[in-house]
N, C-alpha and C positions, 0 to 999 in steps of 0.2 A: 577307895578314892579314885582308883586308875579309870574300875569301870564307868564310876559316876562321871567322867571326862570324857569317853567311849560313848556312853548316851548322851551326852547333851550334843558331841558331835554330830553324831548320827542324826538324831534329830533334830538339827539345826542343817542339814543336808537335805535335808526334806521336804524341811521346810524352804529351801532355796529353792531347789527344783519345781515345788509345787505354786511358788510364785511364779516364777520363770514361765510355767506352762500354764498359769491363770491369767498373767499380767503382760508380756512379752503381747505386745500387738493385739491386744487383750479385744479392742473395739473392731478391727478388722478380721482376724485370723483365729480360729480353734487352734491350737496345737495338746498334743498326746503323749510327745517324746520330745525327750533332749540330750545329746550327744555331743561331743567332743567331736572338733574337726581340726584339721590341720590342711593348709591351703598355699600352696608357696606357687611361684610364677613358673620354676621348673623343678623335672625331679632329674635333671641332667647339668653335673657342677660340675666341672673341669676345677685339677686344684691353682689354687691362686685366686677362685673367681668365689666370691659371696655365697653362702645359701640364705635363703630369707623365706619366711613363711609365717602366715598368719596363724595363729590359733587360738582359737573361739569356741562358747557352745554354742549348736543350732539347734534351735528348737522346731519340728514337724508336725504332720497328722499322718501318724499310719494309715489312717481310712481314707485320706485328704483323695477329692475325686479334681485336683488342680490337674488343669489342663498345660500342659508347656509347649511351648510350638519356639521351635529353630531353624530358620531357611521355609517357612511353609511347612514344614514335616512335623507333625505332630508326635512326642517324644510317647516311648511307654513307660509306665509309673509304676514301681514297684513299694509298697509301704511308705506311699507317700515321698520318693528319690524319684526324681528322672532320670533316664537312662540314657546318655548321650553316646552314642560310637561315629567314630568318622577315622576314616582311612585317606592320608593323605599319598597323593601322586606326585608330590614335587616336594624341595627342600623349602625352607625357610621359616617364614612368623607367621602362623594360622590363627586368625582372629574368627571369631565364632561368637555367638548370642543370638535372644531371642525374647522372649515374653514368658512371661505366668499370667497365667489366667486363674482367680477362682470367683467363687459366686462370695457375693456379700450376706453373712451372717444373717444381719439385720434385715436385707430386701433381698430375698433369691433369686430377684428379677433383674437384678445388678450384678453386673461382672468387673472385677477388682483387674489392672494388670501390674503386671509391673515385671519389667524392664533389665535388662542382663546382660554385660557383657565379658568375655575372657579371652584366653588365648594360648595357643601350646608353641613350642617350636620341633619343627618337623627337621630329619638328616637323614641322610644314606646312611644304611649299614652301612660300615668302612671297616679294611683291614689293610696295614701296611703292611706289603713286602718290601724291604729294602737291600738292594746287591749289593755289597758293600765294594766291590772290585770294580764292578758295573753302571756306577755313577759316573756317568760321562756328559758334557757338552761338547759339541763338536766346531771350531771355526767356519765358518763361511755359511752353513743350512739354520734355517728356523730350529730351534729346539722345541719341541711342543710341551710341556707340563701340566699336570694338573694338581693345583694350591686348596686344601678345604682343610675348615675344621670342625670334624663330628660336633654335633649341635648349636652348632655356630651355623647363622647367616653368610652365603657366599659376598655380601655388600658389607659386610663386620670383619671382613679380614683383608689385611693389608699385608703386601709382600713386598720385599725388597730385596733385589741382588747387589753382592758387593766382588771384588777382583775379574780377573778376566777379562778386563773390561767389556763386562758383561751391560746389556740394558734387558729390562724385562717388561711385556708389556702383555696387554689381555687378547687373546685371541679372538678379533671381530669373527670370528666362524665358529665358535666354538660356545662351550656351556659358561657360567659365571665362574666357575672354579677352572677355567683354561686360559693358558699364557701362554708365550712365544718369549725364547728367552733367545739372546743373538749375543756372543762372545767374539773378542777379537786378539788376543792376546793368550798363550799358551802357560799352563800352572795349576792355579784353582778358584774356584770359585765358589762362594756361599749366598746361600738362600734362606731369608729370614721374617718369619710370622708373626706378626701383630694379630691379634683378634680383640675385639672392642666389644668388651661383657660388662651389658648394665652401666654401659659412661665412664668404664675405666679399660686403659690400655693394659693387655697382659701379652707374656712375652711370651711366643708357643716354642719356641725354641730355630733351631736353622739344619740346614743341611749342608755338607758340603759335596762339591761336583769337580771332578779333573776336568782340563780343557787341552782339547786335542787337536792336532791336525787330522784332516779326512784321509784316509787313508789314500795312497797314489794310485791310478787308477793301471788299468793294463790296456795295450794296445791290441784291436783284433780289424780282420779283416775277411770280410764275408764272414763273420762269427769266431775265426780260428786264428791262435794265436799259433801255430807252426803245422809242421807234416805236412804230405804229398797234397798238392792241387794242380786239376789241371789248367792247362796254360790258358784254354779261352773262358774259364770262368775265374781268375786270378785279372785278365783282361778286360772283364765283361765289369769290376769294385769300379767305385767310384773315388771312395776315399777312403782314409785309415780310422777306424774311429777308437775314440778313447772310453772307455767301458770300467764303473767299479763294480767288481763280486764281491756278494754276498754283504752288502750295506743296506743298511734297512731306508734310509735317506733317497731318496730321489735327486741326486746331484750329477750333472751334466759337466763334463770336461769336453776342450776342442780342442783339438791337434793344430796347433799353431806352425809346426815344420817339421821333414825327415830329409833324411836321404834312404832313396833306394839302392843297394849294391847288387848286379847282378853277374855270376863269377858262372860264364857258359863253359863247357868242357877244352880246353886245350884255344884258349883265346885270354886275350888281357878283360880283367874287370870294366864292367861299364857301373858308371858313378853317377848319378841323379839327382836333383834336391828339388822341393817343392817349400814355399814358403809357407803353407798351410796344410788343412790335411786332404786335400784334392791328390789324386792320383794324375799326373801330368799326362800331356799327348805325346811328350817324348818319351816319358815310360811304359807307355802303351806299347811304343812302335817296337822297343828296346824288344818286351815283352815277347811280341808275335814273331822276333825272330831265336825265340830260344829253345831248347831242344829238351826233352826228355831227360832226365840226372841233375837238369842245372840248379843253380842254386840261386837264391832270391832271398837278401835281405831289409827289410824296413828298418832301418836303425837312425838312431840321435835322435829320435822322436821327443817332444816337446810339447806339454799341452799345459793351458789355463784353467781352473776352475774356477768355483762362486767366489773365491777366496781374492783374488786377482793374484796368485802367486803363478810361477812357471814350474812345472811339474818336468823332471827327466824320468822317461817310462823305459823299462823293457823294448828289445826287439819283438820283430816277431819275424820267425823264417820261416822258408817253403821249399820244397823240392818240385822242380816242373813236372808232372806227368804226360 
């Protein structure tokens, strides 16, 4: 009995197919074969996000001499499949189509077309490294970042910072996945992903980032923060400047005031003060009458950065040559 159920199946499969490939567009198209397809918009889900896809049979002509043309470039045709490859050079929604061509059955002097369109979505390879020590914003400098999410559109994701009183905005100089984040308050701060898959908000998760002070900068003078200098090139600076090492940041600090102390051998100290970071004409003079051993110090220095706070820096001393 089992087999007698086994053939009628069988043969009732057969007979589908042999419909399908008789009757399927039967007045327009020859078809040979029919296969099983599966067709979905992406084969890149992120979890939380839909997978959907079509599946259907498609019936073909192995022999089919259809012509397909995409952009002007005429496709090559393997068993009756076009072959489409395209190598994309940028992120985002790659829309693509084109036409079939074939000759009409009935009149071989007639060409049939008809019409196509699809689409992929293209993304960087990406790999995250993340320091977890070394997540820093810094007060006062642009922070610069960069916001994506692999197979995600950079116009489908939405960022948001929260504490620090942080604000986060897109860098006009930069790619669509670049921000400039600007903090004003010291603690932390978090960073937070939307991405918008297919009409629905899903939530990519956040980061969090310390919020710091710049680091205080250091005082130099002709380059040198101490040791021997001689007197007419100590004479010859203009002014003290405020210098940070080894910050990856471009941040400018300015000497807002010092005092000079200059303690000549076997005489009372002379005492100087400039309200900015100019080297005075009185310290100039002090200067050119000083002798070889003396001693020379720039102290109480005092400088502003981007921040608008007042920085108390280091001295910097010298010995006259």
């Amino acid at each position: 009995m089992l087999s007698k159920i086994q053939s009628d199946v069988k043969t009732a499969e057969s007979q589908v197919n042999n419909y399908l490939l008789s009757q399927i567009n039967a007045k327009d198209l020859k078809f040979t074969d029919v296969e099983p397809k599966v067709v979905a918009p992406t084969s890149y889900v992120l979890t939380g996000q839909d997978y959907k896809a079509d599946v259907f049979l498609a019936a073909f002509n192995k022999s089919s001499d259809a012509e397909i043309v995409v952009g002007g470039r005429t496709l090559p045709v393997e068993n009756g499949l076009g072959k489409y490859v395209d190598r994309p050079s940028s992120e985002g929604v790659k829309k693509w189509g084109g036409v079939i061509k074939v000759k009409d059955p009935e009149d071989p002097t007639k060409v049939k077309e008809y019409p196509f369109e699809a689409e992929y979505i293209a993304a960087k390879p990406a790999a995250v490294v993340s320091p977890t020590k070394m997540n820093v914003f810094y007060i006062g400098p642009e922070n610069p970042v960069s916001i994506s999410v692999p197979g995600v559109p950079n116009n489908k994701v939405v960022a948001s910072i929260s504490g620090g009183g942080g604000t986060l905005t897109k860098n006009p100089k930069g790619t669509g996945a670049d921000y400039i984040v600007k903090v004003t308050q010291q603690g932390e701060a978090t960073i937070s992903i939307i991405a918008d898959m297919d009409g629905k908000k899903i939530n990519m998760g956040a980061m969090k980032f310390r919020v710091k002070r710049v680091p205080d900068p250091v005082a130099k003078i002709a380059g040198k923060r101490e040791g021997p200098m001689q007197k007419n090139a100590l004479i010859a600076q203009s002014a003290v400047i405020a210098e940070l090492e080894n910050f990856d940041f471009e941040i400018y600090y300015k000497v807002t005031k010092f005092k000079m102390s200059l303690y000549p051998k076997g005489k009372d100290p002379i005492e100087l003060e400039s309200n900015n970071n100019l080297i005075t004409a009185n310290m100039k003079a002090a200067l050119s009458k000083a002798r070889a051993g003396d001693k020379v110090y720039f102290e109480y220095i005092k400088a502003v950065g981007p921040d608008g706070g007042t920085r108390s820096i280091p001295s910097v001393n010298f010995t006259i040559q």
